[in-house]
Kinemage of the C-alpha trace (Angstrom):
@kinemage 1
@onewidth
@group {chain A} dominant
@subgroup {mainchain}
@vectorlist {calphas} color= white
{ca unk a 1} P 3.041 -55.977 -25.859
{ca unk a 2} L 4.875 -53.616 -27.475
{ca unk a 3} L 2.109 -51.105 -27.584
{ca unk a 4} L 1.444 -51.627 -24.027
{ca unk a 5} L 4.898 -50.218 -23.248
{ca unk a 6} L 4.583 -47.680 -25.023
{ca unk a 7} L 1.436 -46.686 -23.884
{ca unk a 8} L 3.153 -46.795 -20.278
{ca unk a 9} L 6.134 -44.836 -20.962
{ca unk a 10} L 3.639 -41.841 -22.458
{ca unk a 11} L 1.709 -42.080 -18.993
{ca unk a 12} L 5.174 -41.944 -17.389
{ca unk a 13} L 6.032 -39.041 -19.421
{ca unk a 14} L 2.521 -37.255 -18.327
{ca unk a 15} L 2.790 -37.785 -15.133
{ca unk a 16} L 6.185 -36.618 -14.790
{ca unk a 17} L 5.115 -33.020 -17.168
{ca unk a 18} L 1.928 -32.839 -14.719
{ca unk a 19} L 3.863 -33.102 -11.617
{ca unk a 20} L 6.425 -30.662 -13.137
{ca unk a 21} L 3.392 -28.457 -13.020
{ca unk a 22} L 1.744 -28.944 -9.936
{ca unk a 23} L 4.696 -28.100 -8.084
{ca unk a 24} L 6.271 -25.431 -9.925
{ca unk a 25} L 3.612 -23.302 -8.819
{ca unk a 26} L 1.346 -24.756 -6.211
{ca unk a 27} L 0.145 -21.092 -4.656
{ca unk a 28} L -1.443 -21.268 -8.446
{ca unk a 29} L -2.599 -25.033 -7.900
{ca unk a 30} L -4.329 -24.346 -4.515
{ca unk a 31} L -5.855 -21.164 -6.161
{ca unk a 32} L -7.256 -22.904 -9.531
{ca unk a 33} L -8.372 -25.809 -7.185
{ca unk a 34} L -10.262 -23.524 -4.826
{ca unk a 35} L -12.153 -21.430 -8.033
{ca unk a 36} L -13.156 -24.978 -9.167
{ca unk a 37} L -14.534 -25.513 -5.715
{ca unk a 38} L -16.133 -22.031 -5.653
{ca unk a 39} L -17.691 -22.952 -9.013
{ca unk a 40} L -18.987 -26.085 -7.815
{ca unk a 41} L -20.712 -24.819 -4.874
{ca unk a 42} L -22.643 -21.545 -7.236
{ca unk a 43} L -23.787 -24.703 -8.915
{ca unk a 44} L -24.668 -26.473 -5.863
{ca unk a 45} L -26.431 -23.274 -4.185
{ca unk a 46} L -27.948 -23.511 -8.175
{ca unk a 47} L -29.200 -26.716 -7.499
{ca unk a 48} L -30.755 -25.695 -3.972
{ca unk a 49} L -32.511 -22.831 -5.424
{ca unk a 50} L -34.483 -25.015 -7.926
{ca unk a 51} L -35.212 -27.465 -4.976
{ca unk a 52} L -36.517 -25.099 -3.007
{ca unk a 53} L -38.866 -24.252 -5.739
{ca unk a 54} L -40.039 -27.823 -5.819
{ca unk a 55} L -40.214 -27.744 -2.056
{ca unk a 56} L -42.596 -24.355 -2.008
{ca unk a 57} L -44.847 -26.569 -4.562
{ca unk a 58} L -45.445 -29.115 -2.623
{ca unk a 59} L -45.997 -26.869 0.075
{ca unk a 60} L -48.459 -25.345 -1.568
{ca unk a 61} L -50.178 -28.568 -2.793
{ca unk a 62} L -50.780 -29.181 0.737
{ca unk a 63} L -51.990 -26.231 1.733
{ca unk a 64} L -54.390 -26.525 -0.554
{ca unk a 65} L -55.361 -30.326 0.241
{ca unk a 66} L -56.122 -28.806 3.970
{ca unk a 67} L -58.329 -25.975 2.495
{ca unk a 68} L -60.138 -28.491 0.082
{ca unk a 69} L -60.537 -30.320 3.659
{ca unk a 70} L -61.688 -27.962 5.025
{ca unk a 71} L -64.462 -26.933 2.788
{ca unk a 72} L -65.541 -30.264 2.440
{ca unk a 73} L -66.255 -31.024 5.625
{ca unk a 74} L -68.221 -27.540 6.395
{ca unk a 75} L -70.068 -28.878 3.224
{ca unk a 76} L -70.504 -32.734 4.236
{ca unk a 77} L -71.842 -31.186 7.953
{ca unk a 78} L -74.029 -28.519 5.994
{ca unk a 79} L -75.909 -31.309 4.033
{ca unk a 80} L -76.011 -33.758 6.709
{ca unk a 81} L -78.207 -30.989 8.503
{ca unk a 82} L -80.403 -30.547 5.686
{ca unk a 83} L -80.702 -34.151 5.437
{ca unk a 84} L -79.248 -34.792 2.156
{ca unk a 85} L -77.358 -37.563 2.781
{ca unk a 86} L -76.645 -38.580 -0.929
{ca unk a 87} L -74.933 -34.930 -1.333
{ca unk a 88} L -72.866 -35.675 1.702
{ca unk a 89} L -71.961 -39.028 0.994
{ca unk a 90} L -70.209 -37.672 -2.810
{ca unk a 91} L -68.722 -35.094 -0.566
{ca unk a 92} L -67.316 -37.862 1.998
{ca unk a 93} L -66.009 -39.627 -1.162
{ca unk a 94} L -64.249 -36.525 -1.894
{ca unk a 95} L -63.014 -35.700 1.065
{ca unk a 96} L -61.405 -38.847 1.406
{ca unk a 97} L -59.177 -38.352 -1.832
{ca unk a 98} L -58.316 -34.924 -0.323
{ca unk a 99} L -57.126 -36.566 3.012
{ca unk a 100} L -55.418 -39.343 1.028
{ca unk a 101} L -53.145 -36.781 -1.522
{ca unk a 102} L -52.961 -34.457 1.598
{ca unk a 103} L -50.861 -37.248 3.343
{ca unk a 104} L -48.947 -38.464 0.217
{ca unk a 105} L -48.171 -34.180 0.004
{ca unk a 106} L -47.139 -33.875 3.833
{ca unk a 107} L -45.203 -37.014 3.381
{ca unk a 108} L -43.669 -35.347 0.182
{ca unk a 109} L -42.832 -32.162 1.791
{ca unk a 110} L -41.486 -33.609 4.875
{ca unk a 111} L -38.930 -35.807 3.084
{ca unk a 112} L -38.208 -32.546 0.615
{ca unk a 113} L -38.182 -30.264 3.661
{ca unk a 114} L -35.184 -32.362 5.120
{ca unk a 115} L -33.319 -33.062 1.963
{ca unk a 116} L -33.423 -28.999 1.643
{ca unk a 117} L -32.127 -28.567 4.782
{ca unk a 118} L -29.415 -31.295 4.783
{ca unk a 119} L -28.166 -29.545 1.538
{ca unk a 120} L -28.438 -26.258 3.003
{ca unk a 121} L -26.238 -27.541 5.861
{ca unk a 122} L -23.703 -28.820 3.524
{ca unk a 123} L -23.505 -25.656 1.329
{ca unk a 124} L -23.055 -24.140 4.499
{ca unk a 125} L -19.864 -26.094 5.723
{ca unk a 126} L -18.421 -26.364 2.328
{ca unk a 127} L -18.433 -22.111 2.577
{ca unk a 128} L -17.102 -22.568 5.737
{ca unk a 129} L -14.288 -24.491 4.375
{ca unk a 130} L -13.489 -22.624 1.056
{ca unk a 131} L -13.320 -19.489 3.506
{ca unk a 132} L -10.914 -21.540 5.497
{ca unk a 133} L -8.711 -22.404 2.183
{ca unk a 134} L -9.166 -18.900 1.089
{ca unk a 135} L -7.172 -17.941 4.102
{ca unk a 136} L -4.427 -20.677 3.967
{ca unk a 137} L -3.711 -19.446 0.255
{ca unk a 138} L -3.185 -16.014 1.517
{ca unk a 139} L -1.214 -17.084 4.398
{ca unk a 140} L 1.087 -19.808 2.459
{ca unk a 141} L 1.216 -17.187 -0.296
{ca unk a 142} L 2.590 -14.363 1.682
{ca unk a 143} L 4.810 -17.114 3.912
{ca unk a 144} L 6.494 -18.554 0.026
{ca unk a 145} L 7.295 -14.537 -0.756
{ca unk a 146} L 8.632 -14.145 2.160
{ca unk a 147} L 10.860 -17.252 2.293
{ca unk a 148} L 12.088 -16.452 -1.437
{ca unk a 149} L 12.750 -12.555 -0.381
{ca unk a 150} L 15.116 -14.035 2.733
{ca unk a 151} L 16.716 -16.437 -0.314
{ca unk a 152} L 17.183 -13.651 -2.609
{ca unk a 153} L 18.872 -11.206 0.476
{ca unk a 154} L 20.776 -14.366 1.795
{ca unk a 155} L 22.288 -14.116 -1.702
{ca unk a 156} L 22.837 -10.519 -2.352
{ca unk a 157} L 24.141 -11.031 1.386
{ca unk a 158} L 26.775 -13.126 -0.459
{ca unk a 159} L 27.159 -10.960 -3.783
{ca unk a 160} L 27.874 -7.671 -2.066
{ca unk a 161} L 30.727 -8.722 -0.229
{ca unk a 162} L 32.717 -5.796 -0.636
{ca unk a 163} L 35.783 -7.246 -1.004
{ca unk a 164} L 38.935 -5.633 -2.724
{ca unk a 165} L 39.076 -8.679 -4.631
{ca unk a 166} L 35.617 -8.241 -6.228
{ca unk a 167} L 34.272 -5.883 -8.741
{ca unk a 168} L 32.364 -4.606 -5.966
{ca unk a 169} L 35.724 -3.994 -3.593
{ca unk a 170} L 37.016 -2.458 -6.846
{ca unk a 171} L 34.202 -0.301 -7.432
{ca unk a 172} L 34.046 0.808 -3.583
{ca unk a 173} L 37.960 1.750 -4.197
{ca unk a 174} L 37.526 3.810 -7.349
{ca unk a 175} L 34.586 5.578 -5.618
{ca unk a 176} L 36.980 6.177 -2.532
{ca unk a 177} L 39.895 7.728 -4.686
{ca unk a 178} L 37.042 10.342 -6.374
{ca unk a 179} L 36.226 11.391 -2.842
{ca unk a 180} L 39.438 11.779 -1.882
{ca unk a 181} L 40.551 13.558 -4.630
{ca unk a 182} L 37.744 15.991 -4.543
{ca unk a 183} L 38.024 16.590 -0.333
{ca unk a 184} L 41.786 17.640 -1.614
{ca unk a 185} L 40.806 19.852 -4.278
{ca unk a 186} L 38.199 21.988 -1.546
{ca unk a 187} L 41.080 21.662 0.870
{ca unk a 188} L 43.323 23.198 -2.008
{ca unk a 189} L 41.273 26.006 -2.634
{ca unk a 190} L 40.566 26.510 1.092
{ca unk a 191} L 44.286 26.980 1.433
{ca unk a 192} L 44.896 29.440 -1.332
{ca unk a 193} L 41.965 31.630 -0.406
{ca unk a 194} L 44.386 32.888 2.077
{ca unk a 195} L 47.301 34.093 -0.217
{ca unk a 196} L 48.002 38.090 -0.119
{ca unk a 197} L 45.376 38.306 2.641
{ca unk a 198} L 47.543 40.107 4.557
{ca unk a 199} L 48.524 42.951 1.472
{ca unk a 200} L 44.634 43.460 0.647
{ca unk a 201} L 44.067 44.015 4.476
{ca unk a 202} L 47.423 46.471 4.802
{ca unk a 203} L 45.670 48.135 1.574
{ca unk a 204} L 41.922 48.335 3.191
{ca unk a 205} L 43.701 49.939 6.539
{ca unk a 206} L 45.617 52.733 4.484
{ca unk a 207} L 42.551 53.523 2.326
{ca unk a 208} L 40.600 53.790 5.475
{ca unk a 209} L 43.337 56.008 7.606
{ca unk a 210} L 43.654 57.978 4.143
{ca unk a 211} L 39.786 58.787 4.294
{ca unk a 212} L 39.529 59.317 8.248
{ca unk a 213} L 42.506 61.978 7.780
{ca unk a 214} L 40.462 63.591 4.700
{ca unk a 215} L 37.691 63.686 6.685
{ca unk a 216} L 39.170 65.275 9.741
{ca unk a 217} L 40.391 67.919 7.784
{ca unk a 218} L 37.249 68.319 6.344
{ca unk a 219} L 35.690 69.162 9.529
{ca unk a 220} L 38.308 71.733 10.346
{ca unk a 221} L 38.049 73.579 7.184
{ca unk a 222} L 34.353 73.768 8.181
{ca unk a 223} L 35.031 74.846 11.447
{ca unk a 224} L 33.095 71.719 13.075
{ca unk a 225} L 36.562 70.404 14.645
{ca unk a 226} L 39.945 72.374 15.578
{ca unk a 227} L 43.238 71.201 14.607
{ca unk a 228} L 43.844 69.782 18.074
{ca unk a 229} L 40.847 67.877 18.487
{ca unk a 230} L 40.943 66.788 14.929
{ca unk a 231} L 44.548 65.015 15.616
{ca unk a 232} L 46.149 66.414 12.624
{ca unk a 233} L 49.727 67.050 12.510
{ca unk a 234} L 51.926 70.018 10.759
{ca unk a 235} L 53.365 67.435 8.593
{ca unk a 236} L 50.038 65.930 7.117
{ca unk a 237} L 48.842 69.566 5.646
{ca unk a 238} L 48.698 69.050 1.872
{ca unk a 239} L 45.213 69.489 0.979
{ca unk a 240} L 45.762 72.416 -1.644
{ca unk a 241} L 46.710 76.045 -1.615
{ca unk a 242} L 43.724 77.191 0.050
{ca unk a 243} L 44.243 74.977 3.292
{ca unk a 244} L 48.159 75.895 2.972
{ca unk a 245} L 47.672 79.662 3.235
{ca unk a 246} L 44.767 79.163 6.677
{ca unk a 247} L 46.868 76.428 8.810
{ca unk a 248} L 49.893 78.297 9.076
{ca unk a 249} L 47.831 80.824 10.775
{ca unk a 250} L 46.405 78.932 13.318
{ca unk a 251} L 49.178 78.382 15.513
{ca unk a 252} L 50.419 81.424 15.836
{ca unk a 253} L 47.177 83.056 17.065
{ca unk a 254} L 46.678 80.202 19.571
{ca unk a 255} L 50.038 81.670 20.595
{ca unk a 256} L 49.212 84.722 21.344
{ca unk a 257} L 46.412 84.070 22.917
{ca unk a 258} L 48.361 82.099 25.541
């Protein structure tokens, strides 16, 4: 009695570890059940291949029974024109065996013939079938990743709620402070790129009147430009001795030639 309970509650315990099993993963269940299956029908086409090999004997048996009949009764007609009816009547004998095995052999290979066939027809529709559970694994495969990919973003839906009052709001705020302060720092240094603008440009403009008056001078001393047409003025004459001692000149001769 006692043994007998125990004996139960290890089944119980079994059956609960193999059902554990078969639905933890049953993608992997349907798969290991449909290579057994696959297994089982290489063995079955196996099978078929060796019966056809005893069908294609019998089938040979027979057509030799009908040649044996054949020449036998070419023979039996052959002696029966010579007269030699004792010859013919061994062959009759003989030809009767033939026609008896020849019908136990058609017999044979009819009822072989049709077992063949049957099996053929059920390797057939068992294909037809594993092809048919070949595609629900795929399908019922693909359809469980796809339901646990919508679980797993219906939950990162959840975690990255970006609260302030999760790490994740806290994170987002740290984040927005760094960009923040470094949009002020390029604003900073946008703003102080313009300090003593206005002194380096007054500087540029003096350094370029400075050269366009040297210049101008320049072309008067080398007689490409007058004074006149050169703009320059009695009070901007300080180029050096040389031009000191010719511009004082020029006026007064444009005098007198007025």
């Amino acid at each position: 009695m006692i043994f007998a309970k125990i004996g139960k509650a290890v089944r119980a315990q079994v059956n609960k570890l193999a059902n554990w099993f078969w639905t933890k993963d049953p993608i992997a269940q349907m798969q290991y059940e449909y290579d057994k299956a696959v297994e089982q029908l290489k063995e079955g086409r196996t099978g078929l291949e060796q019966y056809r090999g005893l069908v294609e004997r019998v089938q040979r048996q027979v057509a030799a029974n009908e040649k044996q009949e054949r020449e036998l009764g070419a023979k039996i007609k052959a002696y029966l024109k010579a007269n030699d009816r004792a010859t013919a009547g061994q062959l009759a004998i003989q030809l009767q065996q033939v026609q008896t095995e020849l019908a136990e052999n058609k017999e044979q290979l009819a009822m072989h013939e049709k077992a063949y066939q049957n099996n053929v027809e059920k390797i057939k529709h068992a294909s037809k079938k594993l092809g048919e559970v070949r595609g629900k694994i795929q399908k019922y495969s693909a359809d469980l990743k796809m339901s646990q990919a919508e679980a797993e973003l219906a939950k990162l839906s959840q975690t990255f709620n970006l609260d302030v009052t999760t790490d994740f709001g806290e994170l987002e705020q740290v984040l927005q402070e760094k960009i923040d302060l470094n949009r002020a720092k390029s604003r900073v240094a946008a703003d102080l790129s313009g300090e003593g603008v206005e002194k380096i440009e007054a500087e540029k403009n003096m350094e370029k009147a400075m050269a366009e008056d040297l210049l101008s001078k320049f072309e008067v001393e080398m007689g490409m430009k007058t004074a006149e047409t050169a703009g320059i003025k009695e009070a901007s004459k300080s180029l050096g001795p040389q031009v000191e001692e010719k511009l004082p000149d020029i006026p007064d001769k444009l005098t007198e030639t007025h």
